[in-house]
TIRO-2110 file (N, C-alpha, C; in Angstrom, 1 decimal):
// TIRO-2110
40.6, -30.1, -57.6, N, 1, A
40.0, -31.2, -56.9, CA, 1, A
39.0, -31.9, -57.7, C, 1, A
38.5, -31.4, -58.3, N, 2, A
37.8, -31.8, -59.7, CA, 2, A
37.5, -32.8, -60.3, C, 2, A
39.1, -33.0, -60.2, N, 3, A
39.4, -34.4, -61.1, CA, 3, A
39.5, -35.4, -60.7, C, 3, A
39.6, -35.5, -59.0, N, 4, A
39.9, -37.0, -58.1, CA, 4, A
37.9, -37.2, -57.8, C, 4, A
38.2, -38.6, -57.6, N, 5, A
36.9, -39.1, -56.6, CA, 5, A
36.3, -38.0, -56.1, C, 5, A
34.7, -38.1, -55.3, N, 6, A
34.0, -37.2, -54.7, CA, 6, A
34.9, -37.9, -53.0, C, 6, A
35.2, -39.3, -52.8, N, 7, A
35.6, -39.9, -52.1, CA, 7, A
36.8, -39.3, -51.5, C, 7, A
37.5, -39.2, -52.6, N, 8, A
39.4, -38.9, -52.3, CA, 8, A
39.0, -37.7, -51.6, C, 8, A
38.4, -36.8, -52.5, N, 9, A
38.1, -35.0, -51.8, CA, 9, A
37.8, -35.2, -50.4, C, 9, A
36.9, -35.9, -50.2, N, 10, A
36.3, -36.2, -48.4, CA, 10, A
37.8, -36.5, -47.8, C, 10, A
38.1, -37.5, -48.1, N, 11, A
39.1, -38.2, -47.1, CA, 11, A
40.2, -36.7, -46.8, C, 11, A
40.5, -36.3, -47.8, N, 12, A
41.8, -35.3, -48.0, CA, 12, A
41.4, -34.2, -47.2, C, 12, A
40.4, -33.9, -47.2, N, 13, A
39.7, -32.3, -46.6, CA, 13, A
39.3, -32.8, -44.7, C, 13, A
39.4, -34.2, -44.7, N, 14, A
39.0, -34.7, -43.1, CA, 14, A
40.3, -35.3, -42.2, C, 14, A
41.3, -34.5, -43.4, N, 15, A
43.1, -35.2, -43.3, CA, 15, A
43.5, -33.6, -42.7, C, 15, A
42.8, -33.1, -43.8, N, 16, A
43.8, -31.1, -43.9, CA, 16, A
42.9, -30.6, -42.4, C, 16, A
41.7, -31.2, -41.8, N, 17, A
40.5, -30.7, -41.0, CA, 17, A
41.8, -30.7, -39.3, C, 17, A
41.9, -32.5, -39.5, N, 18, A
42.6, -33.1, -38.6, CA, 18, A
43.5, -31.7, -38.2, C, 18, A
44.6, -32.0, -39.4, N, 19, A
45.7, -31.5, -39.0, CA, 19, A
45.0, -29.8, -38.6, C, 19, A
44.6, -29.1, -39.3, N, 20, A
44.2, -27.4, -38.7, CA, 20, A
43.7, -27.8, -37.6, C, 20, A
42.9, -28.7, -36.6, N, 21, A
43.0, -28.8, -35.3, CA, 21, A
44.2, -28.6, -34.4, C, 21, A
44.7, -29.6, -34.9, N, 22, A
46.0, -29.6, -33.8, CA, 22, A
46.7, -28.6, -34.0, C, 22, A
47.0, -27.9, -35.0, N, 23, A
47.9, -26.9, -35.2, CA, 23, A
46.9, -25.7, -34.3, C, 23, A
45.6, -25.7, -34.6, N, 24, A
44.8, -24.9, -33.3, CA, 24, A
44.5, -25.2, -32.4, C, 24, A
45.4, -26.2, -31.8, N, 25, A
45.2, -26.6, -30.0, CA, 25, A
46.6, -26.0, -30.1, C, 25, A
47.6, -25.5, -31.0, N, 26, A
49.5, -24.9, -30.1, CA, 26, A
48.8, -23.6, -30.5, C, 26, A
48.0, -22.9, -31.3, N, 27, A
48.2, -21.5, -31.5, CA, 27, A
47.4, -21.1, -30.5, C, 27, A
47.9, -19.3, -30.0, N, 28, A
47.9, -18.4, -29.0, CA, 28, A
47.2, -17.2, -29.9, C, 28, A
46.5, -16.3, -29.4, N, 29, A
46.0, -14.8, -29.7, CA, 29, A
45.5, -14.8, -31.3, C, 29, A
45.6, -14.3, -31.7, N, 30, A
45.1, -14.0, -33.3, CA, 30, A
45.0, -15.5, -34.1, C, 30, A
46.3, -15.7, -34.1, N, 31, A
46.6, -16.9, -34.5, CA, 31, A
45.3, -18.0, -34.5, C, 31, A
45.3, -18.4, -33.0, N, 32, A
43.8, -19.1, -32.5, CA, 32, A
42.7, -18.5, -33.6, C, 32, A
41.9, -17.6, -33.6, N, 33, A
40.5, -17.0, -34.2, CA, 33, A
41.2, -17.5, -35.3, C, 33, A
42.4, -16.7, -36.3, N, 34, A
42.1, -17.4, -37.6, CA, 34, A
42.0, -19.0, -37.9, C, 34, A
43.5, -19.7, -37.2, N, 35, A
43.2, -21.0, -37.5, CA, 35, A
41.6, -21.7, -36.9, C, 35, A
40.9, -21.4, -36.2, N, 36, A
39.6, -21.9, -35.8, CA, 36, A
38.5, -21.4, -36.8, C, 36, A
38.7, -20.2, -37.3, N, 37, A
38.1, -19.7, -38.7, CA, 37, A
37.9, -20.9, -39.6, C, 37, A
39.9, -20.8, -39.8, N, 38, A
40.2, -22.0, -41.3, CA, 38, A
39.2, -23.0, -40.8, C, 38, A
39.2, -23.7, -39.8, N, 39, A
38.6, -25.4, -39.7, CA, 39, A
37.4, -25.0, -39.3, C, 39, A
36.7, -24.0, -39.1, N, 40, A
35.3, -23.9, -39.5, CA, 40, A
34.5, -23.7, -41.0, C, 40, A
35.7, -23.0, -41.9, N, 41, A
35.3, -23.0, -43.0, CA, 41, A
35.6, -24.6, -43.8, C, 41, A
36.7, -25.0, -43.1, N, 42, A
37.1, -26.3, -44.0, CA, 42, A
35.9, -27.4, -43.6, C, 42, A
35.3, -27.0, -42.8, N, 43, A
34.4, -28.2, -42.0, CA, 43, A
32.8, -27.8, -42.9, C, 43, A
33.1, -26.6, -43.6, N, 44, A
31.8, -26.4, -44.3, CA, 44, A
32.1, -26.9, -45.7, C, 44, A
33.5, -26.8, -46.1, N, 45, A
33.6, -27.7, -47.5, CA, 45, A
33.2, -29.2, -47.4, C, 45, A
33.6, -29.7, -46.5, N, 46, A
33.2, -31.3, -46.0, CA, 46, A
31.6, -31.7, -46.1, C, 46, A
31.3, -30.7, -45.4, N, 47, A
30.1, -30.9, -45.4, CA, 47, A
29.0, -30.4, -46.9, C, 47, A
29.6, -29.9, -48.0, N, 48, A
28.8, -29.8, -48.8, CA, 48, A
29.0, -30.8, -49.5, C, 48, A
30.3, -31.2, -49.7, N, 49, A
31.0, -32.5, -50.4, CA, 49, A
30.4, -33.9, -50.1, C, 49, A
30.2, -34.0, -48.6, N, 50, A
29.3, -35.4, -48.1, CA, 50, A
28.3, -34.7, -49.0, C, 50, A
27.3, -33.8, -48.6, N, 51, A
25.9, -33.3, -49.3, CA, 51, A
25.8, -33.6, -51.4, C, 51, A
27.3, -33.6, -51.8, N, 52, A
27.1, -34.0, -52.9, CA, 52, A
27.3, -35.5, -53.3, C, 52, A
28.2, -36.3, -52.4, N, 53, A
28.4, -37.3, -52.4, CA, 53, A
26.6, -38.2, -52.2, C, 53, A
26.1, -37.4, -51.5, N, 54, A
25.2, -38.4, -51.2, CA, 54, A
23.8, -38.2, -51.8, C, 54, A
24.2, -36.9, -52.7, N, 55, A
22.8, -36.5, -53.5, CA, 55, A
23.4, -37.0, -55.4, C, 55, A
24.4, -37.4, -55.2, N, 56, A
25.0, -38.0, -56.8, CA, 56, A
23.8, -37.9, -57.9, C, 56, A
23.2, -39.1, -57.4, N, 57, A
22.0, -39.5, -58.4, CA, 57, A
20.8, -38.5, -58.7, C, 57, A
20.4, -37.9, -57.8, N, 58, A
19.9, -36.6, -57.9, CA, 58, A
20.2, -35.3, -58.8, C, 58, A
21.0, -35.1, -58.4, N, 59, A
22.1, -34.0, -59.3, CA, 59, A
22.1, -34.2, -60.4, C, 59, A
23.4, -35.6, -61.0, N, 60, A
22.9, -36.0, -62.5, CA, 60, A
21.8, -36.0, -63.1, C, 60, A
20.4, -36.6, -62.5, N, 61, A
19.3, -36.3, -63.1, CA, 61, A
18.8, -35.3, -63.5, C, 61, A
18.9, -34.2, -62.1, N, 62, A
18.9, -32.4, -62.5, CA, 62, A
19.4, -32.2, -63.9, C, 62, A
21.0, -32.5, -63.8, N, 63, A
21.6, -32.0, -64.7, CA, 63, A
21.5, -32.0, -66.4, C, 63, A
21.1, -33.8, -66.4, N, 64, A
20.7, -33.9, -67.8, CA, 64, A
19.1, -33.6, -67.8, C, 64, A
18.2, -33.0, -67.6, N, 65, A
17.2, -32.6, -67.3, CA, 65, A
17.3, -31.2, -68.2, C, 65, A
18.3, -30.3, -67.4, N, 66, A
19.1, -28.9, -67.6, CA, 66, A
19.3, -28.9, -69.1, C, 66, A
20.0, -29.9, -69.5, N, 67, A
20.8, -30.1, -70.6, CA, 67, A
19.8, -30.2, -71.9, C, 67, A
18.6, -31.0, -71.3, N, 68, A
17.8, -31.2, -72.3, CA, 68, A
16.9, -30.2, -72.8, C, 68, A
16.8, -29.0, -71.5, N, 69, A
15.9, -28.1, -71.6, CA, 69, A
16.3, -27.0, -72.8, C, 69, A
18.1, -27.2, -72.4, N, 70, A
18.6, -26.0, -73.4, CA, 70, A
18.5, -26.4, -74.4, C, 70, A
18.5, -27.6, -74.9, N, 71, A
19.2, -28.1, -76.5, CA, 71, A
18.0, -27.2, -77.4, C, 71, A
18.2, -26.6, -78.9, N, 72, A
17.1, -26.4, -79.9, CA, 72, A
16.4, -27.4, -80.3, C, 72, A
15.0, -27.4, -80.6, N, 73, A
14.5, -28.4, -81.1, CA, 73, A
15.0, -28.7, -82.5, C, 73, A
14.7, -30.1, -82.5, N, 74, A
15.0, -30.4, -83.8, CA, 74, A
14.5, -30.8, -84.8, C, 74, A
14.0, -30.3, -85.7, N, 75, A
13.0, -30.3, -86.9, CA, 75, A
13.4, -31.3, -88.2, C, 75, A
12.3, -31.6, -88.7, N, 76, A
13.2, -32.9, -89.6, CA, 76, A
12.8, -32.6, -91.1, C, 76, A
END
């Protein structure tokens, strides 16, 4: 997933969310718990993904921050 939009990931994971509902309004006994498991866990991918989507600018900063911390100095 990596490699699509932070965008496409949302949409696709609030497509796959949809559908594990419905498939857990027909399931019965065991079935039910796990499929309501799946869309509780899928509902927590969503929600870190909005949480990265909307910290973008943040994060990059972090990161080249990170980046600069490791590099060796460099002596001339």
């Amino acid at each position: 997933m990596a490699e699509r939009s932070i965008y496409a990931q949302i949409d696709e994971i609030k497509e796959v969310i949809e559908l594990r509902r419905r498939d857990h309004l027909r399931s019965r006994g065991r079935d039910e718990s796990v499929m309501a498991e799946h869309v509780r866990r899928l509902e927590c991918v969503l929600k870190t993904l909005e949480w990265v989507r909307d910290n973008q600018d943040d994060l990059k900063a972090h990161a080249k921050i990170r980046r600069q911390e490791g590099k060796p100095e460099q002596t001339g």
